[in-house]
Phi, psi and omega in degrees: 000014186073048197202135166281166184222174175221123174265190157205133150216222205251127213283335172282352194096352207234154210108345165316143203181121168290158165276136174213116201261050175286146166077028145324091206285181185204083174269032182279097172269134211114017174273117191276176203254352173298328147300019190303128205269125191238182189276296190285351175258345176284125162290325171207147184232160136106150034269190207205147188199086193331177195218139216292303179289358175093354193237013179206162183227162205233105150266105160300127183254128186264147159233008161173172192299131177055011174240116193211181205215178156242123134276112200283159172213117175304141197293335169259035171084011179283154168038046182313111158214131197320152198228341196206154190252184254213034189240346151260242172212141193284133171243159172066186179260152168269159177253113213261203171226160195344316175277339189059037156330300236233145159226150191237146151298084171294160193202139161268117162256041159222207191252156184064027178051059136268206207353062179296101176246191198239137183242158156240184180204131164262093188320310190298341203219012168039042179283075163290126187239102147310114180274330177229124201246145218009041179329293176082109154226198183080003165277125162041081195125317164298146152199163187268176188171125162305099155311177160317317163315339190081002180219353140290112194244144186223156200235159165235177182191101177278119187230165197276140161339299170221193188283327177300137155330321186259024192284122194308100191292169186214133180248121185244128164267162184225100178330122168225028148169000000 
């Protein structure tokens, strides 16, 4: 119908099944209700990013200009809920971290997707923490990422060598908390 969807299936094919984010809950506070994430109100999903046990997937939903949100879904489409609040725009994928508590962000906090900083969101107690202020992250290349500890999160960012086109980029990560 021209509307994005989200399927899921089986590493075999077989099992297919749309995702359906009616009813999302949104315990985030400080989320205005104008925004209610529907089948019928998303404009654009993904990226997108599985949750360490398989059993949930944590998608960015665009629901209106420069404004998107992540939502977790249980893998059979059970229990859709708003994960990050909803008043800019998500850049990139989330990550989740080991336990799958916790998910970390690029996030814009200004209009047009500037002052791009790195966000986490605490699944249990639906607690968001800005990590970082004035980062500008989220460009070309970038990404948030959980370390092996499981309580650090480091970002990388690959930029290019030189001016051409074939100049070999160099990534450099950075811890940020």
């Amino acid at each position: 119908d021209g509307q994005p969807a989200l399927f899921v299936q089986s590493g075999n094919g077989a099992d297919r099944r749309r995702i359906h984010f009616d009813g999302a809950a949104n315990p985030i506070p400080g989320n205005g209700t104008d925004l209610e994430v529907r089948d019928g109100t998303i404009l654009a999903m993904g990226p997108l990013r599985w949750s360490p046990d398989g059993n949930r997937l944590a998608v960015v939903v665009t629901l209106a200009f420069d404004q998107s949100e992540i939502v977790v879904v249980g893998e059979d489409g059970a229990n859709a809920t708003v994960a990050s609040v909803n008043t800019q725009i998500i850049l990139g994928r989330p990550d989740w971290s080991a336990d799958g508590v916790r998910l970390v962000y690029a996030m814009s906090t200004l209009p047009e997707a500037a002052g791009v900083d790195a966000f986490s969101t605490d699944l249990a107690t639906a607690t968001v923490n800005r990590l970082t202020t004035g980062a500008e992250l989220g460009g070309p290349g970038d990404e948030l990422r959980f370390a092996a500890d499981g309580e650090s999160v480091l970002w990388s960012k690959a930029a290019p060598t030189g001016d051409d086109a074939l100049a070999n980029p160099m990534t450099t990560i950075q811890r940020l908390a």
